[in-house]
N, C-alpha and C positions, 0 to 999 in steps of 0.2 A: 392497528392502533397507532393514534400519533400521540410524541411524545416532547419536549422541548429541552436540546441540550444543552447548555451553558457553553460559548465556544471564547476565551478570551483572545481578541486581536488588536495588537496597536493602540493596548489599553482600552479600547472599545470593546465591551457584553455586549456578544450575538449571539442569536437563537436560530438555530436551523430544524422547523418542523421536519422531525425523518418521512414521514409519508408524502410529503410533499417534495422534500429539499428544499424546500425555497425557507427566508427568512422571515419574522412577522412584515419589516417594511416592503419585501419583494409582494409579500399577501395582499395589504393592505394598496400596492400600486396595483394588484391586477385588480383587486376588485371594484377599484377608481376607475380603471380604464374600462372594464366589463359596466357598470353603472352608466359611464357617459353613451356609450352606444345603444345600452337598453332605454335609455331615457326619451330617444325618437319615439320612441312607438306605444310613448306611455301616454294617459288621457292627458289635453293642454293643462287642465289645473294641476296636475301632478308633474308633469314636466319640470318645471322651475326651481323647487324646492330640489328634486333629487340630484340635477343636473349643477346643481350649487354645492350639494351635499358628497358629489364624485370628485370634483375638483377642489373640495375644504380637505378631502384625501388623499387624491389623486398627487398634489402639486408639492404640499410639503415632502411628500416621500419619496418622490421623484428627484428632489432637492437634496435630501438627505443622504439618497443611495449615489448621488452625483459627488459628495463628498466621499462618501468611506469608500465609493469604487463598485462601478455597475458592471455584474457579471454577465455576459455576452445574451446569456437565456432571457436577459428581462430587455433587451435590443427590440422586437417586437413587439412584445406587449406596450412598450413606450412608442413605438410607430402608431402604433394602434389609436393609444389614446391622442396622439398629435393628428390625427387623420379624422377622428372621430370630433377635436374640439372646437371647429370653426362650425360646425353645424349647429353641435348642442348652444354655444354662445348664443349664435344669430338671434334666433328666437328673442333671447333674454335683451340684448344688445334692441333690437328693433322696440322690442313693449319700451324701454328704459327713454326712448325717445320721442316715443309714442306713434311712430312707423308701423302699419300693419304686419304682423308674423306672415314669412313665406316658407312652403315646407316644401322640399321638393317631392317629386311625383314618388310615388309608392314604390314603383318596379327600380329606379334607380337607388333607391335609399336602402332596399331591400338588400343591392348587390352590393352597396357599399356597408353597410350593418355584419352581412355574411363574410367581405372579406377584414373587415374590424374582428368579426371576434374569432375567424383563421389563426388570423396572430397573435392575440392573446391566447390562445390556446395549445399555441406551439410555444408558447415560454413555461409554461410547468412541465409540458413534455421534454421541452430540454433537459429541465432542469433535474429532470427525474432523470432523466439520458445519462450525462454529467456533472453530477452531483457534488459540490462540497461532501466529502468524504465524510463521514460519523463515524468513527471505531468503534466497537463494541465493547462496554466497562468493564476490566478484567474480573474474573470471576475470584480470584485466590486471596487469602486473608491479609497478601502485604499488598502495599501501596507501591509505587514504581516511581525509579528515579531513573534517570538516561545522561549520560556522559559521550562525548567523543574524544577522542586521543589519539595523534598521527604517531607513527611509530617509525622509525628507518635502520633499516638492517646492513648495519656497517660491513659487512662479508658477502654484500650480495649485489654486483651491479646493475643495475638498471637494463635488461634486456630492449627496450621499447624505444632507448635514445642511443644516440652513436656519441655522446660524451663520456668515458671513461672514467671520470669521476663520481657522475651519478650513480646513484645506490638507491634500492629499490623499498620506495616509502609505501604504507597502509593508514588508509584511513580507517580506526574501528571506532563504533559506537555499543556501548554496552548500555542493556536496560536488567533492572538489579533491584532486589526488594529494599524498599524505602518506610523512611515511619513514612507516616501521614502527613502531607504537607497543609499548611492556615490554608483554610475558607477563603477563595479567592486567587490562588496562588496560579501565577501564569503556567500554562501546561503548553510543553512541547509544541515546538513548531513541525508540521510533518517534512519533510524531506530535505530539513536542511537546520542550523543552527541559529540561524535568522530567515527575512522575508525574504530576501536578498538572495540568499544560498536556496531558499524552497524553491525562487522560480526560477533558476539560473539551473537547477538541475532538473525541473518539472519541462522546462523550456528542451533540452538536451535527450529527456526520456523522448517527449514528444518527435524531435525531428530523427531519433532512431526508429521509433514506429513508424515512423512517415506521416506523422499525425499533423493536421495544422494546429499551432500550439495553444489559440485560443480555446479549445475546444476542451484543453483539460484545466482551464484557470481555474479552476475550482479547487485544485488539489492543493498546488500553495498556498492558503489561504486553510488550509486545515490541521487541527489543533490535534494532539492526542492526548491519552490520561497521563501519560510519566512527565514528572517536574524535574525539568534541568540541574546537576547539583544538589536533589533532594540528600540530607542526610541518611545514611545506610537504616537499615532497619536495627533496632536493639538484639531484636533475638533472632531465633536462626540459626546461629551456628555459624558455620562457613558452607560455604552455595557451592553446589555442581556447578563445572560451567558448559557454554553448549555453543560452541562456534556457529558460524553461518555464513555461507560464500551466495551471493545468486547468481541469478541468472545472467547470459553473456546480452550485454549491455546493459543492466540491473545495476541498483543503487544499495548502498547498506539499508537502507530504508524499507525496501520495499515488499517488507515484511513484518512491518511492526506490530499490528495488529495479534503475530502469533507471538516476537518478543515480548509485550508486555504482558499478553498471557500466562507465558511460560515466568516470568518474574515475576507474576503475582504469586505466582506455587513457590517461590521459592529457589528459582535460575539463577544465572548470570548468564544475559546472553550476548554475544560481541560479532557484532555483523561487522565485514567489510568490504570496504570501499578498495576497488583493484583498479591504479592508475592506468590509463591506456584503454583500459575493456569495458571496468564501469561506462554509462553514460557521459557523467561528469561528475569528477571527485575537484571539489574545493579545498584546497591546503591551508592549514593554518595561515601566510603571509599572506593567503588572497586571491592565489593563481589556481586559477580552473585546466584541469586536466581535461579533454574530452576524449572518449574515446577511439581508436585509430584502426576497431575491427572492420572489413567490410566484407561484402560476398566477393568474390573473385569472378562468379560464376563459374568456376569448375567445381563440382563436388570433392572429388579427390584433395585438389587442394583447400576446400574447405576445411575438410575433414580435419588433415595434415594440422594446419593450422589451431583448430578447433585445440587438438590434442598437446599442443604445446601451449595453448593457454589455461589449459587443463594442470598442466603438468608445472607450470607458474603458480598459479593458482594453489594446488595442495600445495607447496612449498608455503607460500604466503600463509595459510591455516598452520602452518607448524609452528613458524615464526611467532605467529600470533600468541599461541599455546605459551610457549617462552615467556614474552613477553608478561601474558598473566602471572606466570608463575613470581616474575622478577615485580608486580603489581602485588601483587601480597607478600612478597617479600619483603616490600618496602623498600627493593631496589629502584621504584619508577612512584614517583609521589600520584597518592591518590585514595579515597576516601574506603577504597575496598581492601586497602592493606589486612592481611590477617585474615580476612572475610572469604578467600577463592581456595575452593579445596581443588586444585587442578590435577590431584590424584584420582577424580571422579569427572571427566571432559568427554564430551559427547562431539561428534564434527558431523555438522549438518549442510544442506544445499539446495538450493534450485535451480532445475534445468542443467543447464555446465555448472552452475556450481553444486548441483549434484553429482556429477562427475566427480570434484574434484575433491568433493569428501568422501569419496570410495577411495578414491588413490592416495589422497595424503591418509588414510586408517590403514591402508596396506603399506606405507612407510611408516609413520610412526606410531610406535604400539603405546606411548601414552596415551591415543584416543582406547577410549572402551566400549564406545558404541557408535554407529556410524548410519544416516538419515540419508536418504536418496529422496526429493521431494523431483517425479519424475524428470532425472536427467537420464541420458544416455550414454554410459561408461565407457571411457575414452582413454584410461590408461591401458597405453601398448605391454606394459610388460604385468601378463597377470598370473598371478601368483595366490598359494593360501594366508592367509591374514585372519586374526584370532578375534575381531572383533564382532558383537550381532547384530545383524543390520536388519534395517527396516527402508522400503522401499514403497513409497505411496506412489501408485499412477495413475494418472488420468483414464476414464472410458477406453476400452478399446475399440477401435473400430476398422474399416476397412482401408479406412486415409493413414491409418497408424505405419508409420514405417515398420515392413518385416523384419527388419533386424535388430526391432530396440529386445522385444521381451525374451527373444534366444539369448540374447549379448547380455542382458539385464539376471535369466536367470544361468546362466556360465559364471555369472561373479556372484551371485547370490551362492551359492553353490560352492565354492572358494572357501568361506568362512568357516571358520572350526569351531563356531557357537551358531546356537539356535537361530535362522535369519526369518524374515520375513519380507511376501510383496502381498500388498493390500490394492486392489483395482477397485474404487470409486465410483460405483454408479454417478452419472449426471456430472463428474468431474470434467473440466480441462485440464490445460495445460496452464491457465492462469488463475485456477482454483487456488493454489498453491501458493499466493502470493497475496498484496493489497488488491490486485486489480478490481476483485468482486464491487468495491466501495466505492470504485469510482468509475467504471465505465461500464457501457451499456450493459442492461443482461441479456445478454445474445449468449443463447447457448454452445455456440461454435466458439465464441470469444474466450467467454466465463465460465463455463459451465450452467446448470441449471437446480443448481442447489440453492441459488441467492444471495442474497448479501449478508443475511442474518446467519444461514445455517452454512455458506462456504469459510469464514473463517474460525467457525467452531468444531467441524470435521478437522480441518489440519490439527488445529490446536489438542484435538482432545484425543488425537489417534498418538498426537509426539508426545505429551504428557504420559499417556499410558503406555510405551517402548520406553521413557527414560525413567520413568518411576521401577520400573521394572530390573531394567539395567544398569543405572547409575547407584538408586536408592533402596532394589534390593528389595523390594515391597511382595509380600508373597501375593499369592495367582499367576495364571496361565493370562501372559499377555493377549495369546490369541485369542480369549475371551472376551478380553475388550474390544479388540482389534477386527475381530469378524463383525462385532456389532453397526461396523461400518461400511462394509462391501467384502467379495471378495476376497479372502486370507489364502493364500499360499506357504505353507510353513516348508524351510528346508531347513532339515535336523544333520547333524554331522553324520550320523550314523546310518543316514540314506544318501549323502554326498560323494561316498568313495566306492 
């Protein structure tokens, strides 16, 4: 079913058909350029009319999408129709003079018609490929507001630079139940606080993937439901809050889609941005951090490494914790004062930054619940820790590395509450994240859940372990929780 969402940009209302991806103007040009090609082969009296009727569509939208900004996908379909418009013209150009119409021979018109509408064909393929992301509308009774706030830890130097003064700054964004913002009200920009910051770090994801970076323009350029600044919500109470590290070279970002999920039930959730590892963290003054991870190509010393950015990282989640605290305390000016019960904190992750919220829960026991969204546990020194965890993983399969799910359950097994690992039919490893929304569905990449049902699995597997844990809610989590693949329950009283 196609549906049309409202996307504000640059003060410009766009609509991005989700079956399609494409926008009405990108529509409106293929089926300009699809008309002028089919117009050869239509009877002469109908020729004219239709071939006038493609380019009264055709040209204005071409024009138009040439101002707001032509997404790479519609590059062929506009070949197309440029390739296609000297034919359809002639004709009309020759009657208008009163010069006999020449047509060219059949078999050549043929190959040229076939390869016209190649390309137009391959522009909704794309665009279905690389899509303008569409979030899915949080499902929970609040509206969602999003903040970012950098933070610097006066007692903690900068491990990543050799300036001795530097102290080691976080970028967090927290999404947080909101009244309901006016009819119209501009909504979040994705991956960044402007257009500016979306593609400068869309730009930086891109060349850590190895990706060519046109290929994801679609991503900045996409809006989410939380409104910047939104006023907190009236009722409520004061929120759980539920940290989030991602993955190594990850953006606080790129996971929104389960933030504002989880804030529409009622969270506080604070992703951060880790200078040096992130992709690229943008600082308050302007200066882009990128980050300075690479392979070595030794495993060993991957590893090595890995685990000291690990071990950075939960530290960074402690801090963060703090800082909340001193946020509702009205120590750190901000619209949540009063509103963060950080006696109820959850520390969540993907990939390393799954890692890195097992290890900062086995340091600090203000966490109470602790979220593994398949990372690989990378704290050297392991120990029991009283928190219960839950641990989602991707499919297993034969390319799985042998040592995640021993290693994985040795720390599960650790905990002296009820833990849990939940295995994902049709999951990846980038289930876990935004990626479903914006790049291909190749099931080795994304998993084969989809776009629609991959970020409603994550979301509704951590909803039902935090409601559980944080809020206390009676039933047997694993009830939920099996309803989703695979549940492995380790109970204290089978651990020892």
């Amino acid at each position: 079913m196609w549906q049309c969402v409202p996307r504000a940009e640059d003060g410009r209302v766009n609509e991005i058909i989700t079956g399609l991806h494409m926008s009405p103007l990108e529509i409106l040009a293929l089926l300009g350029a699809a008309a002028l090609v089919v117009a050869r082969w239509l009877p002469p009296a109908v020729r004219p009319r239709v071939t006038i009727a493609a380019g009264a569509v055709l040209v204005p939208s071409a024009i138009v999408l040439s101002a707001v900004g032509i997404r790479w996908q519609m590059l062929p379909v506009l070949a197309a129709a440029a390739m296609a418009l000297p034919f359809a013209l002639s004709p009309l150009l020759r009657r208008r003079t009163g010069r006999p119409a020449r047509r060219a021979r059949w078999w050549p018109a043929l190959a040229g018609s076939v390869a016209c509408v190649a390309l137009i064909a391959s522009g909704p393929v794309a665009a279905w490929a690389f899509p303008v992301p569409v979030f899915p509308e949080p499902s929970g009774r609040f509206a969602v507001g999003t903040r970012v706030m950098q933070w610097t830890d006066p007692n903690r130097p900068e491990a990543a630079t050799a300036d001795p003064r530097d102290r080691r700054t976080v970028v967090v964004q927290l999404w947080y139940p909101a009244r309901k913002s006016p009819a119209g009200a501009q909504r979040a920009q994705y991956l960044g606080r402007t257009e500016q910051e979306a593609r400068t770090v869309s730009d930086a994801l891109a060349r850590y993937a190895g990706l060519p970076g046109f290929l994801v323009d679609g991503v900045p350029r996409a809006r989410t439901h939380a409104v910047f600044n939104a006023p907190v919500a009236r009722n409520g109470g004061r929120f759980p809050v539920v940290l989030f590290s991602p993955g190594l070279g990850g953006v606080r970002t790129q996971n929104t889609a389960w933030a504002e999920e989880l804030a529409s039930h009622g969270y506080v959730v604070a992703a951060l941005d880790h200078p040096y590892d992130s992709a690229a963290v943008v600082l308050a003054d302007g200066r882009t951090i990128n980050t300075k991870i690479t392979s070595t190509g030794d495993d060993e010393e991957d590893d090595k490494r890995a685990a000291e950015t690990t071990g950075i990282r939960a530290v960074d989640l402690s801090f963060a914790l703090t800082q909340l605290g001193r946020l509702d305390r009205g120590g750190i000016d901000g619209p949540l004062t009063g509103r963060l019960d950080t006696g109820r904190a959850a520390v969540t992750g993907h990939s390393l930054g799954g890692g890195a919220a097992l290890q900062a829960a086995r340091q600090d026991r203000r966490f109470d619940a602790v979220i593994n969204m398949d990372g690989y546990p990378r704290d050297p020194h392991l120990r029991p820790y009283h928190q219960p965890a839950l641990a989602l993983t991707q499919a297993i399969t034969p390319e799985t590395d042998p040592r995640y799910l021993p290693r994985l359950t040795e720390v599960l097994e650790l905990s002296t509450a009820t833990s849990y690992r939940l295995t994902i039919p049709g999951a990846a490893h980038l289930t876990f994240m935004d990626g479903p929304l914006y790049l291909p569905p190749v099931p080795s990449i994304v998993g084969s859940l989809g776009r629609t049902e991959s970020p409603h699995v994550v979301a509704a597997t951590t909803l039902a372990f935090l409601d559980a844990t944080l809020r206390h809610k009676p039933g047997d989590p694993a009830a939920a929780l099996s309803a989703y693949g695979d549940l492995s329950a380790y109970r204290p009283d089978n651990n020892r």
